[in-house]
C-alpha positions in Angstrom: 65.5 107.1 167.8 68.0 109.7 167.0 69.1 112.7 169.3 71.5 115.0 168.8 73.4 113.7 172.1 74.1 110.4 170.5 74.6 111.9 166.5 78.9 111.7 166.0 80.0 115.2 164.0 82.6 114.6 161.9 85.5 117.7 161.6 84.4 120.4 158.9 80.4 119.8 159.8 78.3 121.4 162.4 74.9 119.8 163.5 72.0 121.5 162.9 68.2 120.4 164.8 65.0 121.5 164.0 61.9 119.9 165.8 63.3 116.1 166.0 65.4 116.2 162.9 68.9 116.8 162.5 71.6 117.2 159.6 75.2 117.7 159.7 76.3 121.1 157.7 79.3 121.5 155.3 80.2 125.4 154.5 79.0 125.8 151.1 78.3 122.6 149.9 74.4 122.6 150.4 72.1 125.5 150.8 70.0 125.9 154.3 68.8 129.1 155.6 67.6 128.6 159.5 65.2 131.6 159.1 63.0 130.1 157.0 61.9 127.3 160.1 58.8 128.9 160.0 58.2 128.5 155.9 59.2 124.5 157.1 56.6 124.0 160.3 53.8 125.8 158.2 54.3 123.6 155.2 54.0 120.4 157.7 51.1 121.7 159.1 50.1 122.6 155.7 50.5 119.3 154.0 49.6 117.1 156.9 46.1 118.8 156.9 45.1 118.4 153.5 46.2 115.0 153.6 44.0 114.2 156.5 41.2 115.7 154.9 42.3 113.7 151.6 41.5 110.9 153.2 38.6 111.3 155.0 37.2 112.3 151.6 38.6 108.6 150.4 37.1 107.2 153.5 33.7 108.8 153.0 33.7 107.7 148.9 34.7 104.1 150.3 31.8 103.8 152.5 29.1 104.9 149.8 30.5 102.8 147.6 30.1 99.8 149.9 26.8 101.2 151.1 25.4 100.9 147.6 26.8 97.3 147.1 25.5 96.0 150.0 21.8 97.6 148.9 22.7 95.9 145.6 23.4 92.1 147.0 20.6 92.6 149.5 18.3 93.6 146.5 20.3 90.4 144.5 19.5 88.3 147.4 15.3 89.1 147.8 15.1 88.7 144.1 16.7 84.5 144.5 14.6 84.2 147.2 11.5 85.2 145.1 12.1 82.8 142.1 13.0 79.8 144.9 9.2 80.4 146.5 7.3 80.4 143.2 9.6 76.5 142.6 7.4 73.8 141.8 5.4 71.7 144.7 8.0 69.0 144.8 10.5 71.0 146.4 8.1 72.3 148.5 8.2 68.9 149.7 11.9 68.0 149.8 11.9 71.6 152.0 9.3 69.9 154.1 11.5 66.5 154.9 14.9 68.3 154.8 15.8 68.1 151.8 16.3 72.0 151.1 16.9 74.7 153.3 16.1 78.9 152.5 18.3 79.4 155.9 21.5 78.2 153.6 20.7 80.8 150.7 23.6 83.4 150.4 23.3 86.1 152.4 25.3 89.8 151.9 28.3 89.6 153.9 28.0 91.4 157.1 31.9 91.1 158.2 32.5 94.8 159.2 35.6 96.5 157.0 37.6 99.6 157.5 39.5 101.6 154.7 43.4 101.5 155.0 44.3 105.3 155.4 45.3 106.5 152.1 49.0 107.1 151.8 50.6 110.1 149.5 53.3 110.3 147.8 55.4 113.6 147.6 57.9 115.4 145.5 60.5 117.8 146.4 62.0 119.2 143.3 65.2 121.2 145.2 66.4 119.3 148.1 69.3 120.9 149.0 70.2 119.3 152.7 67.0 117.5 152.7 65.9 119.0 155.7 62.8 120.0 154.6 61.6 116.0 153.1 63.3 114.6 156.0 60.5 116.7 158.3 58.2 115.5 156.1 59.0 111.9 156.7 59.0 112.1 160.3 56.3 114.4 161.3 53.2 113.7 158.4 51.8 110.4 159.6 49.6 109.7 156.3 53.1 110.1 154.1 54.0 107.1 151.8 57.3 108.0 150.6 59.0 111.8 149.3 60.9 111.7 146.6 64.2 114.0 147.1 65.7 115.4 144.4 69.0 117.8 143.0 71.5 118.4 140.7 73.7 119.0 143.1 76.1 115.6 143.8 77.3 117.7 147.0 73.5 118.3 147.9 72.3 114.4 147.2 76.1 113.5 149.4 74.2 115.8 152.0 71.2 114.0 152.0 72.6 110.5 152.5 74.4 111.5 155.7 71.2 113.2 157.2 68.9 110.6 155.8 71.3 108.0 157.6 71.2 110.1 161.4 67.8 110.5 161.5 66.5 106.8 161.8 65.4 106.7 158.2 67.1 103.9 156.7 69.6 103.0 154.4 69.4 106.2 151.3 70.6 103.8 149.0 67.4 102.3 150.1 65.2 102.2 147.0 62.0 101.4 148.8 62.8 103.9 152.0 60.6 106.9 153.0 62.9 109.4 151.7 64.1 108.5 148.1 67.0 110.2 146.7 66.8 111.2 143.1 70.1 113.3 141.5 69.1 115.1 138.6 67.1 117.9 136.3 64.0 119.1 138.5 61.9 119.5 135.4 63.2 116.6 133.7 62.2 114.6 137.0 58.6 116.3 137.1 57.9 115.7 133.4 59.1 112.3 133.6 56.0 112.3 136.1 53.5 113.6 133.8 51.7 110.4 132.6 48.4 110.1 134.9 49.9 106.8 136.3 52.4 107.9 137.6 51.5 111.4 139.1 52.3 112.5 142.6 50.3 113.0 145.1 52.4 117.0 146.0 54.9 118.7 144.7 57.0 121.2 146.9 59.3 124.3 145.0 61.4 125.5 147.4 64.1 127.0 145.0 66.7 129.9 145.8 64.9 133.0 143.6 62.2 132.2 141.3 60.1 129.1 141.3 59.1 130.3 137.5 60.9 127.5 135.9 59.8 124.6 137.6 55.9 125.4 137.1 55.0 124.0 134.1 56.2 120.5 135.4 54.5 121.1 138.1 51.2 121.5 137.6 51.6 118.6 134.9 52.8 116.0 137.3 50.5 116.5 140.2 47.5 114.0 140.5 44.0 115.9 140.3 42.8 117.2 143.8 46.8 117.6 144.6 48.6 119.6 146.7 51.1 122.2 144.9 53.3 124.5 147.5 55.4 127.1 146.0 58.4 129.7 147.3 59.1 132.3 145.4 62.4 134.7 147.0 62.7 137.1 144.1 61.0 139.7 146.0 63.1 142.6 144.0 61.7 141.5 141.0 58.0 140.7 142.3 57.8 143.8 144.8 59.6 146.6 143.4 58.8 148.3 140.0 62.9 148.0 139.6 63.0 145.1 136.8 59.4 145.2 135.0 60.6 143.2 132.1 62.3 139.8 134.2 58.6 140.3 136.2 56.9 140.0 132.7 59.6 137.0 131.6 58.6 135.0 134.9 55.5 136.2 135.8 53.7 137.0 132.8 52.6 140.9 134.7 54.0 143.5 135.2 54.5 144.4 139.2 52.8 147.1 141.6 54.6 150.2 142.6 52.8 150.9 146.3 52.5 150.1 149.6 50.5 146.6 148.9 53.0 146.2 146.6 53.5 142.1 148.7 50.2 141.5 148.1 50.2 141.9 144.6 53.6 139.6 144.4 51.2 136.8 145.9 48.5 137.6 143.0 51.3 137.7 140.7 52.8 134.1 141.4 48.8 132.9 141.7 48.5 134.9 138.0 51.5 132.1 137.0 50.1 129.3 138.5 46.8 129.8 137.1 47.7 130.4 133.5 50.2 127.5 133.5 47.4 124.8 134.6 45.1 126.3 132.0 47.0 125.2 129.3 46.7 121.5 130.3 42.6 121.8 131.3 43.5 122.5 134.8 42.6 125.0 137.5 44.2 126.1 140.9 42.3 126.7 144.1 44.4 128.9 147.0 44.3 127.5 150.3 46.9 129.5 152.0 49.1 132.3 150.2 51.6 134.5 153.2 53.6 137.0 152.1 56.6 136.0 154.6 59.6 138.4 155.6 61.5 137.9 152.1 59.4 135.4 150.5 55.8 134.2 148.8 54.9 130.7 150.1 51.6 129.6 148.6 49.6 126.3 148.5 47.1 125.5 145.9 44.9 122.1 145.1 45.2 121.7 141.5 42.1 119.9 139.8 41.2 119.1 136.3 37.9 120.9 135.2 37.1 122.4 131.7 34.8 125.0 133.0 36.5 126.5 135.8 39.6 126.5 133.5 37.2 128.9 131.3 36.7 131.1 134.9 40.0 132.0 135.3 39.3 134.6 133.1 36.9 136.3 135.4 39.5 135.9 138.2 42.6 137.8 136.3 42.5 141.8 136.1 45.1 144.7 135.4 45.1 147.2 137.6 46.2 151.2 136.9 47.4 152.4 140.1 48.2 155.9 141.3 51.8 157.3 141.5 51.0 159.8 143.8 48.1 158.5 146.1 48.4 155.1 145.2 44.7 154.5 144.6 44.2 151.4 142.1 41.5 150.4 140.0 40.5 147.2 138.7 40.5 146.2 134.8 38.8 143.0 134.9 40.2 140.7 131.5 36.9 139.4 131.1 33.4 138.6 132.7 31.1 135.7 132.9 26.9 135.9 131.6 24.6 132.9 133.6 21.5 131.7 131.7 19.3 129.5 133.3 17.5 127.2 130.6 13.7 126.3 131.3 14.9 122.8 132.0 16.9 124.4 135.1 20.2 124.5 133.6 22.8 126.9 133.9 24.5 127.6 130.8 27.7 130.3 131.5 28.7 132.9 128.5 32.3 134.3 128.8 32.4 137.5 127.5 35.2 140.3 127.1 34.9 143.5 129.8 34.5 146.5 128.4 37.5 149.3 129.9 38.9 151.1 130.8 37.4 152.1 133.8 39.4 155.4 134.7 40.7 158.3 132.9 44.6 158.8 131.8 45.0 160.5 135.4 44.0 159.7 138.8 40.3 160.5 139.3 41.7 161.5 143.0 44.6 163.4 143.0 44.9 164.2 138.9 48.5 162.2 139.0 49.7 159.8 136.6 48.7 156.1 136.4 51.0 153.3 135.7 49.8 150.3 134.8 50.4 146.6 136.7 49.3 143.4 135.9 47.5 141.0 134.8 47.5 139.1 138.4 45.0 137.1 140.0 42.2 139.2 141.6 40.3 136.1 143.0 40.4 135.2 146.9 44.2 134.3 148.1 43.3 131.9 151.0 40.4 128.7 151.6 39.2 130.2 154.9 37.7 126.8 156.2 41.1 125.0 155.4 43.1 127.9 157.2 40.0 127.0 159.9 41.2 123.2 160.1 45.4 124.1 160.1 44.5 126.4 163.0 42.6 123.6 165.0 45.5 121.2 164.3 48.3 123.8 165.4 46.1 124.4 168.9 46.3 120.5 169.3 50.1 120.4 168.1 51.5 123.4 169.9 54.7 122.0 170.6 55.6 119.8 167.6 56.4 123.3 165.9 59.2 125.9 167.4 57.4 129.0 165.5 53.5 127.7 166.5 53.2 131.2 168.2 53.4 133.3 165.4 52.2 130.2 162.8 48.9 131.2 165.0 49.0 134.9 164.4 49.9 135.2 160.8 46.8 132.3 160.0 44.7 133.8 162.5 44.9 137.2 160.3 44.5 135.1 156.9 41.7 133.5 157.9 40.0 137.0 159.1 41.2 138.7 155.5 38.7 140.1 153.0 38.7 138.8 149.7 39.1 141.9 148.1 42.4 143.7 146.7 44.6 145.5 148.3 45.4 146.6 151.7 46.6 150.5 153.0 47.6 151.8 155.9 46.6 155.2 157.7 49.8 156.2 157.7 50.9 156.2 153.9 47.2 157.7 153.3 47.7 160.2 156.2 50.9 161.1 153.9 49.0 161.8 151.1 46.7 164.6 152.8 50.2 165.7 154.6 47.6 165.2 157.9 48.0 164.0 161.4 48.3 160.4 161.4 44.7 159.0 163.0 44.7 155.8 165.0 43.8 152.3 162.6 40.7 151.7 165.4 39.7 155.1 164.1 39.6 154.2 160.7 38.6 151.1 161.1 35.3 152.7 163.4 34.6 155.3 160.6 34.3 152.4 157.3 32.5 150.1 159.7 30.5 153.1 160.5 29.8 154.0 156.7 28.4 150.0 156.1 31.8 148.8 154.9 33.5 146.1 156.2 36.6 145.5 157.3 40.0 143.4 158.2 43.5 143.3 159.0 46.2 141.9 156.4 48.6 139.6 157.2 51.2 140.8 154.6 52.0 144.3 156.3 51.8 145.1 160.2 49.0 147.9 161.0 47.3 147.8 157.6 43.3 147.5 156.8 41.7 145.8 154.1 38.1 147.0 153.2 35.4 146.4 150.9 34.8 150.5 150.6 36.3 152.0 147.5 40.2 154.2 147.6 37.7 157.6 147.3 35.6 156.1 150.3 38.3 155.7 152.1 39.8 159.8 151.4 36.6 160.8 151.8 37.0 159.5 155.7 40.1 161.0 155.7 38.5 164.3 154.8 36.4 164.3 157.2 39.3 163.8 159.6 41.1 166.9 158.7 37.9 168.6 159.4 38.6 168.0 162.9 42.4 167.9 162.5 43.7 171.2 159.7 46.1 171.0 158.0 48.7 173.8 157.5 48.0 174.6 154.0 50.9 177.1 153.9 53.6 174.1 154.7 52.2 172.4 150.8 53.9 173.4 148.1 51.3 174.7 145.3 52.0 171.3 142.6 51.6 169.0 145.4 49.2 166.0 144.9 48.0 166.9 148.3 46.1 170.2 147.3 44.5 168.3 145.1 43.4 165.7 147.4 42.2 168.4 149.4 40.0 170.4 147.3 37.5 168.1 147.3 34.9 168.0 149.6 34.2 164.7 151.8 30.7 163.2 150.4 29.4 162.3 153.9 30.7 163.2 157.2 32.9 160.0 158.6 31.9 158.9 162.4 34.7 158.0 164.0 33.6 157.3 167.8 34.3 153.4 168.6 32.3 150.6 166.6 32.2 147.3 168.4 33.6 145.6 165.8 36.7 147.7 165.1 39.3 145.7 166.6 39.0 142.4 164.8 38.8 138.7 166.4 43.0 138.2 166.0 43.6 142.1 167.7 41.4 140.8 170.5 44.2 138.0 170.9 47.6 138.7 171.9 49.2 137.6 169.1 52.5 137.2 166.8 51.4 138.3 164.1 54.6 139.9 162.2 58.4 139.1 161.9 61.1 140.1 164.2 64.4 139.9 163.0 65.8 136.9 164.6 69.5 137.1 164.0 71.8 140.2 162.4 71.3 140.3 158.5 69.2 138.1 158.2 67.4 137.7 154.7 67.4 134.9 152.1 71.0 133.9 152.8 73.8 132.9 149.9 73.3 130.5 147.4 75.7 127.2 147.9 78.4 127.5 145.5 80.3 124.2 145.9 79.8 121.1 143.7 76.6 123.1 142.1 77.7 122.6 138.6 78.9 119.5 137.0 82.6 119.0 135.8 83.2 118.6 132.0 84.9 115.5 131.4 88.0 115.5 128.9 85.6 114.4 126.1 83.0 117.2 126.5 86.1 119.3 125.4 
């Protein structure tokens, strides 16, 4: 086994570890950002559970499959013993002398079998180092092979060397765990698209948007796959700054507010969902974090023609606020059930009627601006989140961020399935009002017979299934008890009008039991701290990216 004692660095590279895998560095030649460890230990933990429960699925298929053969032979077997007794006297006779025996008929074999564990097969469309595949290989048990592919020659050069220090075998190795494939990553996907030959995942890590590379993806993953997608184009996804490249990769336009990372994750969903509708394909979320400067999000993809017809219901514009920042939801379409007197359900897709709100804010009387079409369904499977969190507590420390993988899937797990979060602050802004305490707010919507949760996308925000005037009109009952200088708010100010109206019930805001959640109860790390000095997404590698024209290509 390889350790980074006994790993010789050659001059110009410096030797980089992470859990037990190493790689040797060369400035500019292959792109690895040391920040995003945490993206790579959730996306092992990640993977490695659905594969586990992949294959107990297989395991439990196997066994009722057996179980209904052996009740077939057994059934095969009564039936030949049948005919033999209704045979004529004489053999009745040879029986009685020895001549035949019922004791030799055939019997259902009883040797005991066990499944072999199902092995998977994955794909890593943008290798770079090949860090992240060479984790893979080493720390997910139920991993057949990964195939590791670039353009880059520097990149693939990269991932011989680490492939080679890290026990894996030869990489010109055609049959080893990690195989190295040089080339288009949507030429390699599509060339993957024929049902034999699908993958089992299919990992987009790219630098920027993973736009480009879904539409290969979601055609060369096997059904009941795993798909795991980065997005790092946070400027584009979380700022109102460039609608139209949004549109181009997105297909919606982005969110100018505070949740403005929570509707990045419901735009890439959005993508993913509409992309896998075009083949007769349909995307369940397992796990989508908003991250520091990044989306990561895991999805099963499976094949169905009517939930492919539900994705309608699960896609809505929304107008939001650009003052208050209340939103409302435009659903794109909604679903009729009809239940036939022979007990079927029969499902009619009909268009929604809209819009829901006036030209101006039914709060505050500003203007709306309108973002969307994103996915409004749930962002996260909480039972699977359930099963990644059980594995972490038994795999502490094969992970070096396991203490704040705990937090931030702690919070997911808790989150509503409702859109969007706030925060008492930006709200408190709004009303120009001292700032009250989250528990507060939190104690006044439980209070009122809403529920409630934390968010894992922004630190000290609420998610709730009240509506954005429930939750002013808890606000107004605060100022009640907390004025507010009216003479310091200038006469135009979105504020007045927030103010004018009267609360419709008086908020309670003495402690509920259940205002601190389950993951405030825990000491927890539940949000980023910057680990080094600028640290962000890092700068693309430059060297070797871009093939050399030969002398005649000019």
């Amino acid at each position: 086994m390889s350790t980074a004692s006994n790993i010789v660095v050659p001059d110009g590279f410096t030797l980089h570890t992470e859990n037990t895998s190493h790689i040797l560095l060369e400035s500019n030649k292959a792109f690895l950002n040391p920040v995003q460890e945490f993206n790579r230990d959730t996306s092992v933990a990640c993977i490695r559970v659905w594969s586990e429960e992949l294959n107990k699925s297989k395991e439990e298929r196997w066994r009722q499959h057996q179980e209904k053969r052996a009740k077939k032979q057994k059934g095969g077997v009564a039936k030949k013993r049948k005919v033999e007794s209704e045979e004529t006297p004489a053999r009745e006779l040879l029986t009685s002398v020895g001549g035949a025996d019922d004791s030799k008929v055939e019997a259902p074999c009883s040797t005991i079998r066990t499944p072999e564990p199902y092995k998977f097969i994955l794909l890593e469309a943008l290798s770079a180092t090949g860090l992240r595949s060479i984790r893979y290989a080493k720390e997910i048990p139920l991993l057949k092979h990964v195939i590791a592919n670039d353009l880059s020659p520097s990149a693939t050069a990269a991932m011989r060397r680490n492939i080679e220090i890290n026990d894996l075998g030869s990489a010109h190795d055609a049959s080893g765990k990690v195989r190295i494939n040089e080339g288009d990553a949507c030429t390699l996907m599509y060339s993957h698209r024929e049902e034999k030959d699908r993958v089992d995942v299919v990992d987009l890590d790219p630098y920027g948007t993973a736009a480009p590379f879904i539409d290969a993806a979601v055609q060369c993953v096997k059904d009941g796959g795993l798909l795991c997608v980065t997005c790092t184009d946070l400027s584009v996804l979380a700022t109102t700054n460039y609608p139209e490249k949004c549109f181009s990769n997105y297909g919606g336009v982005p969110v100018k507010a505070e949740y403005c990372h929570e509707a990045a994750l419901r735009l890439v969903l959005h993508t993913l969902s509409t992309s896998a509708s075009r083949y007769g394909r349909y995307i369940e979320p397992l796990v989508s974090l908003s991250i520091d400067f990044y989306v990561r999000i895991f999805v099963r993809v499976k094949t169905s023609p009517l939930e492919v017809k539900k994705a309608l219901t699960k896609t809505s514009a929304y107008y939001i606020c650009s003052a208050c920042q209340s939103f409302y939801e435009q659903p794109l379409g909604r679903v009729i059930e009809k239940q036939s007197a022979a007990g079927n359900i029969n499902y009619l897709f009909k268009i929604q009627n809209g819009p829901g709100v006036a030209q101006k804010c039914p709060e505050c009387d500003s203007a709306l601006h309108m973002a969307g079409p994103m996915w409004s369904g749930p962002l996260h499977d909480s039972k699977f989140v359930s099963k990644v969190l059980d594995h972490l507590e038994a795999n502490q420390d094969k992970y070096g961020t396991a203490v704040r993988m705990k937090g931030m899937l702690t919070v997911a797990q808790e989150e509503l399935d409702v859109p969007f979060y706030f925060t008492p602050a930006r709200i408190a802004s709004s009303f120009h009002c001292i700032t009250p305490t989250l528990e507060e707010i939190a104690s006044a919507l439980l209070h009122a017979g809403h529920k409630i949760s934390r968010s894992h996308a922004c630190a000290g925000s609420l998610k709730t299934t009240a509506t954005r005037e429930d939750v002013h009109n808890v606000f107004r009952s605060w100022i009640k008890l907390k004025p507010v200088k009216m003479e310091n708010i200038s006469e135009n100010s979105p504020a007045r009008r927030l103010l004018a109206k009267e609360p419709s019930f008086e908020a309670n805001f003495k402690r509920h039991p259940d205002s601190v959640t389950p993951s405030g109860k825990m000491k927890l790390v539940r949000y980023q701290e910057n680990p080094t000095s600028h640290w962000g997404p890092g700068t693309k590698a430059v060297g070797g990216s871009k093939r050399k024209r030969a002398k005649d290509d000019i």
